[in-house]
N, C-alpha and C positions, 0 to 999 in steps of 0.2 A: 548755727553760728550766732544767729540772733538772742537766742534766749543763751547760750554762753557768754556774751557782749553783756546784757543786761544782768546778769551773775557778777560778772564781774565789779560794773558799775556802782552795784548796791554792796559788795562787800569791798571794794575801795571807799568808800563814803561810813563805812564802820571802823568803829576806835582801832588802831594799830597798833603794835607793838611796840614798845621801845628801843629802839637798834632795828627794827624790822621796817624798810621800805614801805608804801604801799603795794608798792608793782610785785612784791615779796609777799604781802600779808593777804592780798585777794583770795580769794577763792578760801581761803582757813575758816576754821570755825565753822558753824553750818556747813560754810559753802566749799569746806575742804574736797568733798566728795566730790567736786570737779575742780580738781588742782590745776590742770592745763588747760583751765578755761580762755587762756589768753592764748593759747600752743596756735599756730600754724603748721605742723610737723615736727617731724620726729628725729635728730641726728643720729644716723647710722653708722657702720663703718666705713661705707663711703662716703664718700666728699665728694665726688665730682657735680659741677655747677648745675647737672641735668635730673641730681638726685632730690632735690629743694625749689620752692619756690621760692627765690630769694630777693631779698630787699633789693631796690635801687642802689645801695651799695655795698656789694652781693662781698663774699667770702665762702671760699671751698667750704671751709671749717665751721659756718655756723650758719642757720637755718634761719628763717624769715624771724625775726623778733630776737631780741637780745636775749642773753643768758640770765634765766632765774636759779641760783642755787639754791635747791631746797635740801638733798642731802647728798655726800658727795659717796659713800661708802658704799651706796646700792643695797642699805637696809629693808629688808620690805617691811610694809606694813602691818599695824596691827590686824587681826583678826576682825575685828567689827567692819573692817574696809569693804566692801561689794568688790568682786573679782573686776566687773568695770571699772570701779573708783580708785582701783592700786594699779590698775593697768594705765589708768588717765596722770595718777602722780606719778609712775614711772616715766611715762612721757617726758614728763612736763622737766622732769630733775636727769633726764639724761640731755634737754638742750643744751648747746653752748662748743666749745671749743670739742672735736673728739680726737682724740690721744691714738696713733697708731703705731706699731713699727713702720720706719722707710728710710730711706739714706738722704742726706744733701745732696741737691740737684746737682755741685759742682762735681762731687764724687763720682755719678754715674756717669755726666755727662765725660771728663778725664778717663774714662773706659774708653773713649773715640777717639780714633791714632789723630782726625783732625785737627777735634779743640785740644788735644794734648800738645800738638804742636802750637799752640798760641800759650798753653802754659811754657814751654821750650821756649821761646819768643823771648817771654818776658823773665825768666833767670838767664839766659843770654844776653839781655841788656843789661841785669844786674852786673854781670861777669864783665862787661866791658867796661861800667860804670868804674868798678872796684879797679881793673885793669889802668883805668887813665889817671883815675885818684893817685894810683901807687906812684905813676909815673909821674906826673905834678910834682907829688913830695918828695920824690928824688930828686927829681932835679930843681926844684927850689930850696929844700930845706936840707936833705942830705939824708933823708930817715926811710928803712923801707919798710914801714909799720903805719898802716893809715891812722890817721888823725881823728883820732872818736871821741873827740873831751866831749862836743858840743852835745852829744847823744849820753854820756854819762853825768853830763853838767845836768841836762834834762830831767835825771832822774834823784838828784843828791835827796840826803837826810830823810832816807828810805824807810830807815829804825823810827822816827814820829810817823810815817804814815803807818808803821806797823802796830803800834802802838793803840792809835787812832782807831784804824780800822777793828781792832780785837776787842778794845770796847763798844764799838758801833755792834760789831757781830753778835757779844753777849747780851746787850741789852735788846734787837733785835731777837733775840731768840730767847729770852725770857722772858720780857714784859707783854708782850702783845699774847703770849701763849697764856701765863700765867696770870693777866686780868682778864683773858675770854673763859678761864675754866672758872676764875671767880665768879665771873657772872653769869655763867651756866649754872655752879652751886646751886649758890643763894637763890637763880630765879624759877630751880626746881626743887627746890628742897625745904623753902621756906615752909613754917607751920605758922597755923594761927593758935589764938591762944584757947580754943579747945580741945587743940590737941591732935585735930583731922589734918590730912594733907592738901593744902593750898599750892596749885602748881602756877608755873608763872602766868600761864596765861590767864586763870579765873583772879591773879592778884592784877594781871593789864588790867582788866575789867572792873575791879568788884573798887581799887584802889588805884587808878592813873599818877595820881603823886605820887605814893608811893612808889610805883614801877619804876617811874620818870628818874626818884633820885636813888633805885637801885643802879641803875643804866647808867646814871651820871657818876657815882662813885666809882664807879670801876672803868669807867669811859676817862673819866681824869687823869691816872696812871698813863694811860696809852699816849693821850696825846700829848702830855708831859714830856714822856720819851719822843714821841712825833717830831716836839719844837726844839727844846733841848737837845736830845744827846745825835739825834739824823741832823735835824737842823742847824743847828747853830754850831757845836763841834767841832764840825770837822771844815765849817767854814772860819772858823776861829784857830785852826791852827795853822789852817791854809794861808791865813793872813798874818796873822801872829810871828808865825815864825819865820814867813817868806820860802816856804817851798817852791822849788821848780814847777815848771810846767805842769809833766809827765809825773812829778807828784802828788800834785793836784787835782788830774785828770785820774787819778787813779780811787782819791778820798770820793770826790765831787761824782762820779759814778758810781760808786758802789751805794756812796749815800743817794741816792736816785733809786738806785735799786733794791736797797734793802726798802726806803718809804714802798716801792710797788709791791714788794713781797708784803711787807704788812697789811697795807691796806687790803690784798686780793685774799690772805689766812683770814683776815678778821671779817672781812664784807662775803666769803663762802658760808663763815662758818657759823655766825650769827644767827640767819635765818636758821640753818638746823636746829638750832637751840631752842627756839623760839615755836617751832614746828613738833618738834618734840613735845615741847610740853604742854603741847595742848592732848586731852585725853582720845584723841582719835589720830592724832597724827601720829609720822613716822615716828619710829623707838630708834634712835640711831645714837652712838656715842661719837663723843670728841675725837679728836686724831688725837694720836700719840706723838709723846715729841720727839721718836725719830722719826715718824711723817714728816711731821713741820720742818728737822734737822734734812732730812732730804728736799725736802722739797724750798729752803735754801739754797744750797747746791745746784739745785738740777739746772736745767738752762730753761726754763719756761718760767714763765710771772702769772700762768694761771695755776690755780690750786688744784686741784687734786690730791684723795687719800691713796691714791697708786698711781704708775702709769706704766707702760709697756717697758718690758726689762729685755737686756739682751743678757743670752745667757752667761757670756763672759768679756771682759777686758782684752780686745787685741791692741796688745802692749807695741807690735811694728807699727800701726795705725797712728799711737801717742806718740809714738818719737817721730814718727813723718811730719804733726804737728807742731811739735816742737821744735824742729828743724824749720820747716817753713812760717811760724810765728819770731826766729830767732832773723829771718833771710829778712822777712818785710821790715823789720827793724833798721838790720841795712840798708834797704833798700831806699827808706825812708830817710838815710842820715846820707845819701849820695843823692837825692834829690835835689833835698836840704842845698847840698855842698854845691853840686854839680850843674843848678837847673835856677834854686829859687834866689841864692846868695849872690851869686854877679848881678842878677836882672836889676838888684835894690842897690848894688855899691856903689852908685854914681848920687842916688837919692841926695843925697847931703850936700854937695857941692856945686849943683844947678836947681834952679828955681823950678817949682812944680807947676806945670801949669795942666790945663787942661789935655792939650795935644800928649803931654807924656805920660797925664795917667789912664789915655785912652790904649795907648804902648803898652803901658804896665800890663794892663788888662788882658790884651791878648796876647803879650809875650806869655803872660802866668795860666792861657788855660790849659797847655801841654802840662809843667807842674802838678797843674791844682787837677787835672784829670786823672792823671796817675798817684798824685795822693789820694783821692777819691776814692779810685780803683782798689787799692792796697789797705787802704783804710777797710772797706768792707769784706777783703780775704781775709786781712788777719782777725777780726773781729765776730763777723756775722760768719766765716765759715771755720776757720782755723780755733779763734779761741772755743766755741761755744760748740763745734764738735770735740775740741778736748775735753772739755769739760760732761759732754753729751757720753763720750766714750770711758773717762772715769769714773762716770757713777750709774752707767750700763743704761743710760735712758735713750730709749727707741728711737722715740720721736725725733728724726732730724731735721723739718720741717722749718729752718729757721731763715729760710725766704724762700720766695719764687724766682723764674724768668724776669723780673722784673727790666731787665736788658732790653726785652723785645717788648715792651709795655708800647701803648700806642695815645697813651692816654694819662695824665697827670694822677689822675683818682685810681687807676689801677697800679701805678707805678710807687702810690703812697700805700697801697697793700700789704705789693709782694716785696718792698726791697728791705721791709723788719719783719720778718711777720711776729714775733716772738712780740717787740713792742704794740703794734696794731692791733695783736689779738686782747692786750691787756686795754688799749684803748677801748676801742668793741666795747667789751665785757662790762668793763666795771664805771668806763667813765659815759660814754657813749650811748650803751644800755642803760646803764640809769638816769642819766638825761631824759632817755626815749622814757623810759617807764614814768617819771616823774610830772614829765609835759607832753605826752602823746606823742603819734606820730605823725603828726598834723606840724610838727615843730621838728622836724628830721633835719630839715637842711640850718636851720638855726642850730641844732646840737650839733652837726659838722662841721659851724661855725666857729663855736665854741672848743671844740676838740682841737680843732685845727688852730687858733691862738693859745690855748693852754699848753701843745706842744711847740710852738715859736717859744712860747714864754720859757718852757724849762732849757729848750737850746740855747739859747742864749744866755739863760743865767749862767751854764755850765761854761761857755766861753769867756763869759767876763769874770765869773769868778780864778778859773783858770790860768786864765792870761793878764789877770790884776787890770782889765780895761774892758771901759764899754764903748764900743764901736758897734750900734744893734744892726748890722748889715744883714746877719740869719735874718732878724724877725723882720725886718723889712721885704727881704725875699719871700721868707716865709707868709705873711700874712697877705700881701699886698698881690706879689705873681703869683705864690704857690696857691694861696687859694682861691685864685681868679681861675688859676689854667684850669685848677680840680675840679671847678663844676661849669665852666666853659666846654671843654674837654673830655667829653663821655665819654660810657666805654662801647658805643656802640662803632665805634669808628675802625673802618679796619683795611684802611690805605696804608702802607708803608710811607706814605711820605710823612706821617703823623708819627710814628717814631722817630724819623730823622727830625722832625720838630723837637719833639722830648728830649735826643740826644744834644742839639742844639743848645735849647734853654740851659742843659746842664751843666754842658764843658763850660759855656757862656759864664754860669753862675761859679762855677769852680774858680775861674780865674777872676772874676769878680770879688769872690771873700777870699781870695788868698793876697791879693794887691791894698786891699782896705784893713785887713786883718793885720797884715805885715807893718804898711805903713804907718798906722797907731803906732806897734807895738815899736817901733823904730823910733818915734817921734817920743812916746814916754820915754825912750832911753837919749835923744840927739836936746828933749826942749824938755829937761824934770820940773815940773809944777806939783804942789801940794792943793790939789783944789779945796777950797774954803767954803763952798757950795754946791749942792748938788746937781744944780744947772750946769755948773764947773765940772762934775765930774761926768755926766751925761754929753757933755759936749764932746766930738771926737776932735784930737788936738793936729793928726799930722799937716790938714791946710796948713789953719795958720803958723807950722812951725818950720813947712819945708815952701809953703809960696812965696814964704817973703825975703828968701834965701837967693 
């Protein structure tokens, strides 16, 4: 391990690549022949915690040290390789996230006549929900048809998000494909001018400018698209043209998710390129762009040139989703109706004081717990297995138990994993690679405010207001409990803690959130400043009433 540490050291401290990490370009060149000179082990088909020695902030799915992608297609290597030295670079390019068939936990778990009956439970309360709705409107309004403007007000002028989105799609699936093969070309195929072949790597070497404004030419395009048409876009029509909510929320995420797809296609697939064309490295080509077209689609934000397929589409599976993605909807417009809208109608017409927004508070964590609750079925298991099931991809893995978590840092794992593993990988791992792991709990630090920062933007831009109640939660409790709160802990009273903080925090952003968004519509101000608009206005607009 020692003379592999000093391998490494000395070929991190050598010229790098262009696009190529250090934590990526170690071991290449001379020192290729120990590619997983960094490896702690080897990710198998198993996962389980006992298979790994695993980091202080362990994950079934990845092995002690962040993911290096060297190639993703499982090319072997050239012939001059030592059966040891292709056996050390397969190590090394099998770490990271590993891809299996398995069902979602809810799925299996819904085989147990039990927890089925807490499924029963809660479409029983929908039923009754809809039941009292109906009778309300009979007998105040005279209609036996419930009242769903506010649910389809939510969703208006659907044709510009269509719009929106099928440009964001194409230029997402063009540009980032179509400048990483330009820049494969050019930095394999370059000649010099006697005529010999100059592969990228001896032109790293022999010419660093050069390289430097190969990389950049074709790096320009990308993040062009990056600012431009992800960025700016679709925040510009969001505002522009005054879309709803659930408009919003629908641009405003996808743009979140196509920048993950990009950046995860382009940060896999560079190193290959780059490894490639050194004369001892892996021979592996580009994905094709139905790769890349699936792997779109699929419901994971790590790359991969495959992943585990089922053999066909069980089409009763989709319409059970579809029926239960169409229920939460409801269920969520009789929340709305039935739960969050009386607690606020009095807002306007007595003064706020403190004693009532401590009311609000915990009138609103029944609400904000069951929106909570429904928010994560339709989403994390409903949409993302529909989507899992139309385009035959295995892997269901897209949370844990997270329920019975006992501990803040476990419970930030399993309740995305699909987002967490993309943390890991690309932001987290390259933290770690860039500053050792002498600086782990600083890159935790960091990870953990870059995802405050992006929830929050999604809410303000969303909801046309910024009220940073998330990032305040977020930075200040959530990452105090995360590393207060180990995971060695394994008293049940430390889940009722978890469960606490949470309802706690549900009705906490559902009471600040609302009363903003009440206050922009009861006290309209055009702020002139951006202190003006960072300020949240419902104090001063409902205290002094």
């Amino acid at each position: 391990m020692a003379s592999s540490d000093a391998r490494c050291r000395h070929a991190s401290s050598s010229p790098s690549l262009p696009g190529l990490r250090n934590g990526d370009a170690h071991c290449v060149d001379e020192h290729l022949k120990d590619a997983a000179c960094r490896g702690q082990g080897q990710a198998t088909g198993s996962t389980s915690p006992g298979d790994h020695n695993h980091c202080s902030d362990p994950s079934a799915e990845f092995p002690c040290g962040p993911h290096t992608a060297l190639s993703s297609n499982g090319a072997p290597l050239e012939n001059g390789l030592h059966d040891k030295h292709r056996k050390s670079a397969e190590a090394h390019e099998q770490r990271g996230k590993v891809f299996r068939p398995r069902s979602s936990l809810l799925d299996e778990m819904l085989l147990v006549n039990h927890i089925r009956t807490i499924y029963h439970i809660f479409l029983a309360v929908l039923l009754l929900m809809a039941v009292a709705s109906l009778i309300l409107d009979i007998l105040r309004h005279g209609r036996l048809l419930p009242d769903i403007s506010f649910v389809i007000s939510c969703f208006g002028k659907l044709h510009l998000v269509a719009l929106t989105w099928g440009a964001m799609f194409v230029a997402t699936l063009l540009v980032p494909y179509g400048a990483l093969h330009a820049w494969a070309r050019a930095w394999t195929l370059l000649q010099p001018r006697r005529g010999a072949p100059l592969r990228g790597w001896a032109l790293a070497r022999s010419s660093p400018l050069l390289a430097g404004a190969l990389s950049a030419a074709c790096a320009l395009p990308y993040l062009a698209f990056v600012l431009l048409v992800l960025g700016v876009l679709p925040v510009r029509v969001s505002v522009a043209h005054a879309l709803p909510p659930a408009s919003r929320f629908i641009l405003i995420l996808e743009q979140v998710r196509f920048v993950m797809k990009a950046h995860a296609f382009v940060r896999d697939n560079v190193p290959r390129v780059a490894l490639s064309a050194h004369p001892r490295g892996p021979n592996s080509s580009l994905p094709s762009i139905s790769q890349y077209l699936y792997y779109l689609f699929c419901p994971s934000l790590i790359y991969r040139d495959s992943y585990p397929r089922n053999p066909s589409i069980r089409w009763d599976y989709v319409r059970t989703k579809l029926a239960e993605m169409a229920c939460i909807f409801v269920y969520g417009h009789f929340i709305f109706q039935c739960l969050v809208m009386p607690l606020f109608q009095d807002v306007q017409r007595e003064p706020l004081t403190l004693e009532r927004l401590v009311l609000y508070v915990c009138h609103a964590m029944v609400p904000g717990t069951l929106l909570f609750i429904i928010t994560f079925f339709a989403f994390l298991h409903c949409w993302l297995n529909l989507f899992g099931e139309l385009m035959r991809f295995a892997d269901r893995m897209f949370y844990k138990d997270w329920w019975n978590s006992r501990s803040f840092a476990n419970y930030y794992r399993t309740w995305n994993v699909v987002v967490h593993d993309w943390l890991y990988t690309y932001f987290y791992g390259d933290l770690i690679r860039v500053f050792s792991r002498r600086y782990r709990r600083a890159a935790m630090l960091i990870v953990f405010i870059f995802s405050a920062i992006v929830h929050e933007y999604v809410i303000t831009v969303c909801f046309g207001l910024f009220c940073p109640v998330m990032l305040f939660l977020f930075i200040c409790f959530g990452t105090m409990l995360n590393f207060l709160l180990h995971d060695g802990r394994s008293n049940d009273v430390w889940n009722i803690f978890m469960w606490f903080a949470l309802i706690l925090g549900q009705g906490v952003l559902v009471t600040l959130y609302f009363l903003e968004w009440s206050a922009l519509r009861d006290c309209p101000s055009k702020p002139e400043t951006v202190w003006e608009f960072i300020t949240p206005q419902f104090w001063s607009c409902y205290a002094s009433r």
